[in-house]
C-alpha positions in Angstrom: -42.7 -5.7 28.2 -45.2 -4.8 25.5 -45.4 -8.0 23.4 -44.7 -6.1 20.0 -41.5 -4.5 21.1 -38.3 -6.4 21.5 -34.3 -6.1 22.7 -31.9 -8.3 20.6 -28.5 -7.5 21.8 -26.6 -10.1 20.1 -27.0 -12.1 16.6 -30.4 -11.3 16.0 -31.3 -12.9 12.2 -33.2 -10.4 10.9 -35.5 -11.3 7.9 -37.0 -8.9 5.5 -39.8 -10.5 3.4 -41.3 -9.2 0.3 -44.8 -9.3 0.2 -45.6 -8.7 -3.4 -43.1 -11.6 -4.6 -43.8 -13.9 -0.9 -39.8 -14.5 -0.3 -37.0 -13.3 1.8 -34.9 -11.0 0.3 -32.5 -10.3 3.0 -30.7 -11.8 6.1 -28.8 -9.5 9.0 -26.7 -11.0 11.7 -25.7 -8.7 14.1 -26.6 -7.0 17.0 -30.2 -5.3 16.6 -32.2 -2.8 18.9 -35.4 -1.8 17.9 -39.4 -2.4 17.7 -41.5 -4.5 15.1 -45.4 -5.3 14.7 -44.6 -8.1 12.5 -45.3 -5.9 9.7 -45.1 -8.3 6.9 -48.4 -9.2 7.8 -49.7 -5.4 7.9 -49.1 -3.8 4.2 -46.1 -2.4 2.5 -45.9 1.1 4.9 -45.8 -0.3 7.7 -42.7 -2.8 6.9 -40.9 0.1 5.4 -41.6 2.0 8.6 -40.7 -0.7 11.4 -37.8 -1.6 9.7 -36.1 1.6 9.0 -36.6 2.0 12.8 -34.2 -1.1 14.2 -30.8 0.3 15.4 -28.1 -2.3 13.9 -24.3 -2.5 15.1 -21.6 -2.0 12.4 -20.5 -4.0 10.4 -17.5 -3.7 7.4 -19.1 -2.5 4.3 -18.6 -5.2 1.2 -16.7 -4.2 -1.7 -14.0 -1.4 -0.3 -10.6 -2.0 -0.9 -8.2 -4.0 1.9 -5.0 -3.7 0.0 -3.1 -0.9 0.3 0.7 0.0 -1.3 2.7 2.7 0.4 6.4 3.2 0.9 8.3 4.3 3.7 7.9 7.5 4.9 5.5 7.4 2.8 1.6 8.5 4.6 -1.4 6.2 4.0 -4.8 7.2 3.3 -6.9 3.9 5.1 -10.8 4.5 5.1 -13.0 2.3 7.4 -16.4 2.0 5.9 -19.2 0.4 7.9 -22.6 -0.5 7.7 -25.1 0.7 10.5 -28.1 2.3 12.1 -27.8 4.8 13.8 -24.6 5.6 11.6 -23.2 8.0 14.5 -20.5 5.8 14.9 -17.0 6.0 17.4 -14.1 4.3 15.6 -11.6 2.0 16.6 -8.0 1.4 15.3 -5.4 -1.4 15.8 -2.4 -2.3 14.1 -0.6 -6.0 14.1 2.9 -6.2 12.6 4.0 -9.4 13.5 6.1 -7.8 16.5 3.0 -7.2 18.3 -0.5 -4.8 18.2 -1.3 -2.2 19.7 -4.4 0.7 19.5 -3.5 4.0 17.5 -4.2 7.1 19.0 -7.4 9.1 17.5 -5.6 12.0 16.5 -4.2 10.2 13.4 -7.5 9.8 12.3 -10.8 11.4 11.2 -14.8 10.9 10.7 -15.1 12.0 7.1 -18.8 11.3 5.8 -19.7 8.3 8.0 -16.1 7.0 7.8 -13.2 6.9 9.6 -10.0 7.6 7.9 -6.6 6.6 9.6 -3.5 8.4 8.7 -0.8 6.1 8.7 3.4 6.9 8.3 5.3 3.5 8.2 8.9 4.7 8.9 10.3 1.7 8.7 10.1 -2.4 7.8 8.9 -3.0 10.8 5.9 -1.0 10.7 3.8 -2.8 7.7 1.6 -5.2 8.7 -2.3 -5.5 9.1 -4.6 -2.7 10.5 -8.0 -3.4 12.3 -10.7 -1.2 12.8 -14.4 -1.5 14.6 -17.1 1.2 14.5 -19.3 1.3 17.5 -22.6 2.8 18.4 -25.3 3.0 20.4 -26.6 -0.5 19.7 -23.4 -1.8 20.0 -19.5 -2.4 19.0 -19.2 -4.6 15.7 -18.3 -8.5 16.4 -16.1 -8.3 13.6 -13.3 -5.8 12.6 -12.7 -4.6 9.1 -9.0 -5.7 8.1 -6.7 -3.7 5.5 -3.1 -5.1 4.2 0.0 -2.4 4.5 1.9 -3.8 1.4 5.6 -2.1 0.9 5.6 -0.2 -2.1 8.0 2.2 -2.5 11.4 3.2 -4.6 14.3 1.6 -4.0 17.2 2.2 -1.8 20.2 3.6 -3.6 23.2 1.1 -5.0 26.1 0.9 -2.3 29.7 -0.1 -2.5 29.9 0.3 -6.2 33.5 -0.3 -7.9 35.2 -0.6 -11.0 37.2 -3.6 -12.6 38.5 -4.4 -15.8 39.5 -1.0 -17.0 40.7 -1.0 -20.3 41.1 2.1 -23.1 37.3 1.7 -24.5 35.7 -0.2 -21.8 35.2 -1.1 -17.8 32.9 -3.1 -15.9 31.0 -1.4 -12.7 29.9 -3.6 -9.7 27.3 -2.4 -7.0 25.8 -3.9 -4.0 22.0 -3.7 -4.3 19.4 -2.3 -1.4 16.4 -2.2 0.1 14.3 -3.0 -2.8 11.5 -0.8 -1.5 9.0 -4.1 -1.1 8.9 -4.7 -5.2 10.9 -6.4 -8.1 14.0 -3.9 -8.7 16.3 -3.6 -11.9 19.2 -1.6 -12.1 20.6 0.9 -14.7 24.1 3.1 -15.6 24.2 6.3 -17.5 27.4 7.4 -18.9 28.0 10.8 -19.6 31.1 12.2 -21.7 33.1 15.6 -20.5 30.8 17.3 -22.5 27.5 16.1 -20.5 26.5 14.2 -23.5 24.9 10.8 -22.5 26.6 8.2 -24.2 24.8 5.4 -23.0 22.5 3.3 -20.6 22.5 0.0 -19.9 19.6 -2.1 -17.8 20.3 -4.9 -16.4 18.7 -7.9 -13.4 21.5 -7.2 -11.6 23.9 -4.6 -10.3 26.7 -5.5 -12.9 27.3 -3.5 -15.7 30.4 -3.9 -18.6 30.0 -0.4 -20.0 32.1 -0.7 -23.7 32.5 1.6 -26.7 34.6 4.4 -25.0 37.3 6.4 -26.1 40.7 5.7 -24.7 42.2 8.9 -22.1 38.5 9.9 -21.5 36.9 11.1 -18.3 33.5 9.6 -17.7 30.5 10.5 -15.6 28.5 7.0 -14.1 25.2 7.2 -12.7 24.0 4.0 -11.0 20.7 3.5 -10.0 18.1 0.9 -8.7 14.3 1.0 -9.6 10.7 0.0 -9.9 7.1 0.6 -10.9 7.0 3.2 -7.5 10.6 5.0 -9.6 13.8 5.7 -9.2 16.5 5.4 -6.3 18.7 8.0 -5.7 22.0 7.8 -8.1 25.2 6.4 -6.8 27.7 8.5 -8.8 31.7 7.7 -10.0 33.9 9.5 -12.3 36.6 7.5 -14.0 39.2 7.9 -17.0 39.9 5.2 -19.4 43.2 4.1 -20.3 45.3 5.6 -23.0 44.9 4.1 -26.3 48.3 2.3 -27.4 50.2 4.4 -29.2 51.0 2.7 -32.8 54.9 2.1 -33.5 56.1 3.0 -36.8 60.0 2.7 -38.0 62.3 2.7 -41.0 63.3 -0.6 -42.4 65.8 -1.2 -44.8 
């Protein structure tokens, strides 16, 4: 083998020197293929050449975003972005959710740009978790896989079992059993509509009890019950219910 050309397969360090300023600017670990004259002792050209020349395996780009929010049923957008030469890269996918891994098929994803961007539907709880992907190419498979977090982020599950106590001529109290809170904080809210579709008012509260007062007695009353959170709105559990008569006032003659 010619003494100026080289094979690193593995963990080559890689050190680009700056001859006008005489230090090291940069250090590359990773698998390297390529040829080099030791042009830091040639002139400025030649490093730029040489170096543009070595064939690096991939390696996660810094600064892209690893967190991602998404509901259920709701599809994710996840780009892998990698650093390499040559950049025609094959992609790898893998997701871990704590039940086990396994490889995604390629046709939920796609090479936009020098990226790979995985389409992911998470039906269910079960299905969050943390997804792993590796570029490959010709000098070699990255050592290291880029991670991204599936973080539940979605509405709310609507309020079940909801019933009503305390019914009195100008108020009632309404208790529901909360959900799914879609993976975020969740508060909970009534509207109360007249018989003329007039809203008459909303109360928020921490928790899925509401005492609902200021009503006319012998009424008919629309409730709306609903759970939410920075994603929205759940869908509304809905009861109708009268209040009581008002007491009828007594009058007599006396003497």
């Amino acid at each position: 083998m010619d003494q100026n050309e080289f094979l690193l397969l593995y963990r080559l360090i890689l050190l680009s020197f700056d001859p006008d300023h005489g230090h090291i600017l940069d250090v590359h670990s990773g698998p390297v293929v390529g040829s080099s004259s030791c042009p830091a002792f040639h002139s400025n050209a030649g490093l730029d050449t040489d170096l543009a020349s070595l064939g690096v395996a991939p390696t996660c780009r810094p600064g892209q975003m690893t967190e991602f929010e998404v509901g259920r049923g709701e599809i994710a957008r996840i780009p892998c972005e990698v650093e390499a030469n040559p950049t025609q890269l094959n992609y790898t996918w893998r997701v871990d959710t704590g039940n086990g891994a396994h490889e995604i098929p390629q046709e939920h994803t796609q090479n936009e740009g020098g990226r790979s961007v995985l389409r992911y539907l998470p039906r269910t709880e079960a299905d969050f978790g943390i997804l792993y992907c590796w570029g490959q190419n010709n000098v070699g498979i990255q050592t290291e896989p880029c991670q991204y977090q599936l973080i539940p982020a979605g509405i709310p599950d609507k309020l079940t079992n909801c019933s009503l106590t305390n019914l009195t001529s100008m108020s009632f109290i309404i208790e529901c059993t909360e959900a799914y809170d879609g993976g975020l904080p969740q508060e909970f809210m009534i509207e109360v509509f007249n018989e003329n579709q007039k809203l008459v008012n909303t109360i928020i509260n921490r928790t899925p009890h509401f005492r609902v007062s200021g009503l006319d007695g012998g009424k008919l009353y629309k409730l709306r019950m609903f759970a939410f959170n920075k994603k929205g709105k759940s869908t509304p559990t809905m009861l109708r219910e009268r209040t009581l008569e008002p007491p009828k006032r007594r009058t007599g003659i006396y003497a």
